[in-house]
Backbone as XML, in Angstrom:
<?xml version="1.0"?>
<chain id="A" units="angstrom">
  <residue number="1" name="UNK">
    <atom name="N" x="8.365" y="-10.197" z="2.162"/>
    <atom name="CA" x="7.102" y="-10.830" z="1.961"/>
    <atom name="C" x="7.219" y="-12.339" z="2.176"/>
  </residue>
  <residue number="2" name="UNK">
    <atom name="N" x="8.053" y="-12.890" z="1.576"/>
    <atom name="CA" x="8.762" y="-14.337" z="1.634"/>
    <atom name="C" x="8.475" y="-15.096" z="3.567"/>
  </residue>
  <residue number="3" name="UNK">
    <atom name="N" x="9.661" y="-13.944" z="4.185"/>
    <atom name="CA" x="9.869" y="-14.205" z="5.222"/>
    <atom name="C" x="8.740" y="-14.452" z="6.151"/>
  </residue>
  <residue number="4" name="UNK">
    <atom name="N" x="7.546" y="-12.772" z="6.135"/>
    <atom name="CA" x="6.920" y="-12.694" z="7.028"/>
    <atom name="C" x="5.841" y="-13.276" z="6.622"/>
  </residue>
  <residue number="5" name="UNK">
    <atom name="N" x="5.154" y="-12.928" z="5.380"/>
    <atom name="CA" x="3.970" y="-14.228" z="4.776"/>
    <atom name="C" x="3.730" y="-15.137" z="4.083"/>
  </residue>
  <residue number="6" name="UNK">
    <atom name="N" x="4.225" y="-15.468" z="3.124"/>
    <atom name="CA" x="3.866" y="-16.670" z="2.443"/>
    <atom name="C" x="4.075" y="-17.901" z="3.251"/>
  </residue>
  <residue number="7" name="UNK">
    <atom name="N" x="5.208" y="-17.794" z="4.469"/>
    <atom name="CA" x="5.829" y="-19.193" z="5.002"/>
    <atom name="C" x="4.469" y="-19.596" z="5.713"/>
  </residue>
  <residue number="8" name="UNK">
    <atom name="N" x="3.293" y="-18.713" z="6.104"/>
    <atom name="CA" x="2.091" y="-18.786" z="6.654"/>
    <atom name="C" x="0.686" y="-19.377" z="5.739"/>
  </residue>
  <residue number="9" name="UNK">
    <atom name="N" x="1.073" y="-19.092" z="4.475"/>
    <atom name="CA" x="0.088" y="-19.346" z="3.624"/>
    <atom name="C" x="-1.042" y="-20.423" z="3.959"/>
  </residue>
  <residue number="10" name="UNK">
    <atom name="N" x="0.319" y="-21.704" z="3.705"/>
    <atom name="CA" x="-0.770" y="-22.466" z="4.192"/>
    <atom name="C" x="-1.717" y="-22.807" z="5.714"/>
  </residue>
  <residue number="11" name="UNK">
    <atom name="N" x="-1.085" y="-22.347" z="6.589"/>
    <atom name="CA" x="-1.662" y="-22.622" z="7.940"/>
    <atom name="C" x="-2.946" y="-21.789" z="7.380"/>
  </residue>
  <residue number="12" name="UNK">
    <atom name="N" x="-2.550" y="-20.439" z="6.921"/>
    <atom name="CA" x="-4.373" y="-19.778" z="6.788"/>
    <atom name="C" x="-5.180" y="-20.497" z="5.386"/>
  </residue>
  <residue number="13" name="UNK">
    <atom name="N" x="-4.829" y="-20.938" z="4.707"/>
    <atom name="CA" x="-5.401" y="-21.739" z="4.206"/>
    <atom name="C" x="-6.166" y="-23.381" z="4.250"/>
  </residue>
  <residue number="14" name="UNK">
    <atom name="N" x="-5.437" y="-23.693" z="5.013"/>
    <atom name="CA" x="-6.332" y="-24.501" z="5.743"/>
    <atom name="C" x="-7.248" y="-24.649" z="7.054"/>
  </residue>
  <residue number="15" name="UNK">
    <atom name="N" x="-6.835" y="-23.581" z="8.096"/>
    <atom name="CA" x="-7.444" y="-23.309" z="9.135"/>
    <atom name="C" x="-8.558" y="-21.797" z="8.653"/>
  </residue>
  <residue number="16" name="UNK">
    <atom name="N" x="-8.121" y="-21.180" z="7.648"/>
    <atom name="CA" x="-8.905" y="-19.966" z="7.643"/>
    <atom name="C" x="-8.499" y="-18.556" z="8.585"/>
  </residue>
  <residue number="17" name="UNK">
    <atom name="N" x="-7.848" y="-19.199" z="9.663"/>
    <atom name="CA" x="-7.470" y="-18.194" z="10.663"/>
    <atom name="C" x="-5.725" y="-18.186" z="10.692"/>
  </residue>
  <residue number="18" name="UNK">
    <atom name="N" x="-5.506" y="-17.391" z="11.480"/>
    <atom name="CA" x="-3.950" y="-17.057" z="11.585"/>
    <atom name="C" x="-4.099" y="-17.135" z="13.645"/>
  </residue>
  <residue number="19" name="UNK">
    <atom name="N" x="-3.080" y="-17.542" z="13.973"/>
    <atom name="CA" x="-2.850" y="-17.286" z="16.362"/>
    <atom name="C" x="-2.888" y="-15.694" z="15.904"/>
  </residue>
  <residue number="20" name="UNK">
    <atom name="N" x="-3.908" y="-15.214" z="16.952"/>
    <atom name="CA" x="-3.037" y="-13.907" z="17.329"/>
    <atom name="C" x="-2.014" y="-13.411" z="17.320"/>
  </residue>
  <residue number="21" name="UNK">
    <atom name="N" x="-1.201" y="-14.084" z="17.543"/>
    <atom name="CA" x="0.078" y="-13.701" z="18.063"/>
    <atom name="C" x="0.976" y="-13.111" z="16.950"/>
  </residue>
  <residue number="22" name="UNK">
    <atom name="N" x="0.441" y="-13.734" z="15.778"/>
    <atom name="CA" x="1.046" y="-14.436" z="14.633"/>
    <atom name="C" x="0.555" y="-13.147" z="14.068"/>
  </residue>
  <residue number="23" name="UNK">
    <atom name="N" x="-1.012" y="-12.631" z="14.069"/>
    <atom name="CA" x="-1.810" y="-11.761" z="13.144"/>
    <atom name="C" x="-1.456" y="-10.589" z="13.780"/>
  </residue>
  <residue number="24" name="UNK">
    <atom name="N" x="-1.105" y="-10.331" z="15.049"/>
    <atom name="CA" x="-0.601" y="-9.021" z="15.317"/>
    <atom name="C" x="1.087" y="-8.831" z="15.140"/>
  </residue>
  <residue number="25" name="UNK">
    <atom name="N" x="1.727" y="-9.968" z="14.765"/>
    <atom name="CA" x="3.281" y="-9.276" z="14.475"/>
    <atom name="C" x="3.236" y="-9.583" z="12.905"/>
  </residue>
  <residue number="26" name="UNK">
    <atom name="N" x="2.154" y="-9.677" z="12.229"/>
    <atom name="CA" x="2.276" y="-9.221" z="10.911"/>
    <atom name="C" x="1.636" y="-8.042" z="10.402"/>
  </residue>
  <residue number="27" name="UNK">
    <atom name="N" x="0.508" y="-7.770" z="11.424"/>
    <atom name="CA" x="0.067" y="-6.459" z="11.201"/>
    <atom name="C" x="0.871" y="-5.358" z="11.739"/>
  </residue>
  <residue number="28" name="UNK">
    <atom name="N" x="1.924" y="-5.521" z="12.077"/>
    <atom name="CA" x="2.589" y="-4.741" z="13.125"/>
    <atom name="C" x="3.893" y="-4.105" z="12.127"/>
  </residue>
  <residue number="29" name="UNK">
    <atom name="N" x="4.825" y="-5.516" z="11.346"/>
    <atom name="CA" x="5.398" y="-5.508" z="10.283"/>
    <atom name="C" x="4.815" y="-4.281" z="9.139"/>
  </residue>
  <residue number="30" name="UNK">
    <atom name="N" x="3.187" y="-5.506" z="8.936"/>
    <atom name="CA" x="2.641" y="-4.080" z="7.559"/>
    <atom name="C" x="2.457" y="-2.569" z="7.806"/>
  </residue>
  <residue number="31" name="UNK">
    <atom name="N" x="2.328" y="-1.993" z="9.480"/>
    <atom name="CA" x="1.936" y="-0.793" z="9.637"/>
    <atom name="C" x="3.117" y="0.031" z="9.395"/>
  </residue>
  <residue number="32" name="UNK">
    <atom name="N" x="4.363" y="-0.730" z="9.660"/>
    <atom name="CA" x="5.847" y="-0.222" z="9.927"/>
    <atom name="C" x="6.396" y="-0.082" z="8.571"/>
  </residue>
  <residue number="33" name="UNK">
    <atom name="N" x="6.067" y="-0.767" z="7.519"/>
    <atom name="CA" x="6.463" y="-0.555" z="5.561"/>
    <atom name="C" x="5.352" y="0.518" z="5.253"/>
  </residue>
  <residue number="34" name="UNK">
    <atom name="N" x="4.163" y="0.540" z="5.791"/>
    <atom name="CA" x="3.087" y="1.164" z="5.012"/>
    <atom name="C" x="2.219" y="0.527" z="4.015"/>
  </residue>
  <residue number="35" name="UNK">
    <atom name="N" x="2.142" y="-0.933" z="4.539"/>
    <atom name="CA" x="1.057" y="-1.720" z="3.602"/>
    <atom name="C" x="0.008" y="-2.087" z="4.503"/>
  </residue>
  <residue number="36" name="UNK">
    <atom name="N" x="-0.403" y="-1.505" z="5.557"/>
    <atom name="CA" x="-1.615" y="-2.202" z="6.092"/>
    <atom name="C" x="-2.454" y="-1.453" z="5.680"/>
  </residue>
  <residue number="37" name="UNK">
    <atom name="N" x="-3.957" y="-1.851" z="5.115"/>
    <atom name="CA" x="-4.577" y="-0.909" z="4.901"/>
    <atom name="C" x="-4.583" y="-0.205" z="4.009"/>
  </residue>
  <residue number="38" name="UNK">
    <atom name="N" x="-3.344" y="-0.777" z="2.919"/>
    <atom name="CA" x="-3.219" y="0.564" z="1.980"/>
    <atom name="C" x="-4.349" y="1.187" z="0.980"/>
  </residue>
  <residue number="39" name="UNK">
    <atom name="N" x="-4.898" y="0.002" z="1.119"/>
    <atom name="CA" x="-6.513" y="0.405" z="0.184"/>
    <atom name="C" x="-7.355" y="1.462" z="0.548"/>
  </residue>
  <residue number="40" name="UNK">
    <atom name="N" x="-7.101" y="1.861" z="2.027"/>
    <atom name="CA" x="-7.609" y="2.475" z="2.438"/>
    <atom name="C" x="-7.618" y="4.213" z="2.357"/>
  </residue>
  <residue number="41" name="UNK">
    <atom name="N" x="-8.060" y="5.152" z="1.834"/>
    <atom name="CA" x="-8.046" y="6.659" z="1.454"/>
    <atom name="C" x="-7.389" y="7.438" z="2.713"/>
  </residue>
  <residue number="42" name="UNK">
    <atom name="N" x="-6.637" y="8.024" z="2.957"/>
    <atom name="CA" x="-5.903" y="9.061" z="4.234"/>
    <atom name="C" x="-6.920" y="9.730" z="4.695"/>
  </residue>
  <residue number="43" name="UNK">
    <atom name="N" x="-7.771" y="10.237" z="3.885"/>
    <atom name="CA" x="-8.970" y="10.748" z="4.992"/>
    <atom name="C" x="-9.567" y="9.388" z="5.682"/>
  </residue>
  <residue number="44" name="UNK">
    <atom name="N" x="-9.233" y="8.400" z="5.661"/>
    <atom name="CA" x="-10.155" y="7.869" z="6.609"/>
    <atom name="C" x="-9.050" y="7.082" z="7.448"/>
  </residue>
  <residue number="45" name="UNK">
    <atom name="N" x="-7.825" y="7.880" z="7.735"/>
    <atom name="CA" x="-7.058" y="7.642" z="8.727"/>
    <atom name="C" x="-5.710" y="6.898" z="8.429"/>
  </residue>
  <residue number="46" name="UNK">
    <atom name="N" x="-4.571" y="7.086" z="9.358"/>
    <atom name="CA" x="-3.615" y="5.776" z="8.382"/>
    <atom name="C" x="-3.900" y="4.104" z="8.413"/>
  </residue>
</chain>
């Protein structure tokens, strides 16, 4: 968590946004542990 987000914190905190680049190799990270989305119910997909 350390590694892949907090060192980001502030850039999205002051810009609001995250580069692409940046938001797809952390979403990429969370799909690969099983935290993207986790809020989300299995019936409505992983």
């Amino acid at each position: 968590m350390k590694k892949a987000i907090l060192q980001h914190e502030e850039l999205l905190e002051r810009t609001n946004n995250l580069p692409k680049e940046l938001y797809e190799e952390i979403k990429k990270k969370s799909c690969e542990v099983g935290l993207y989305a986790c809020n989300m119910p299995k019936e409505h997909g992983e």
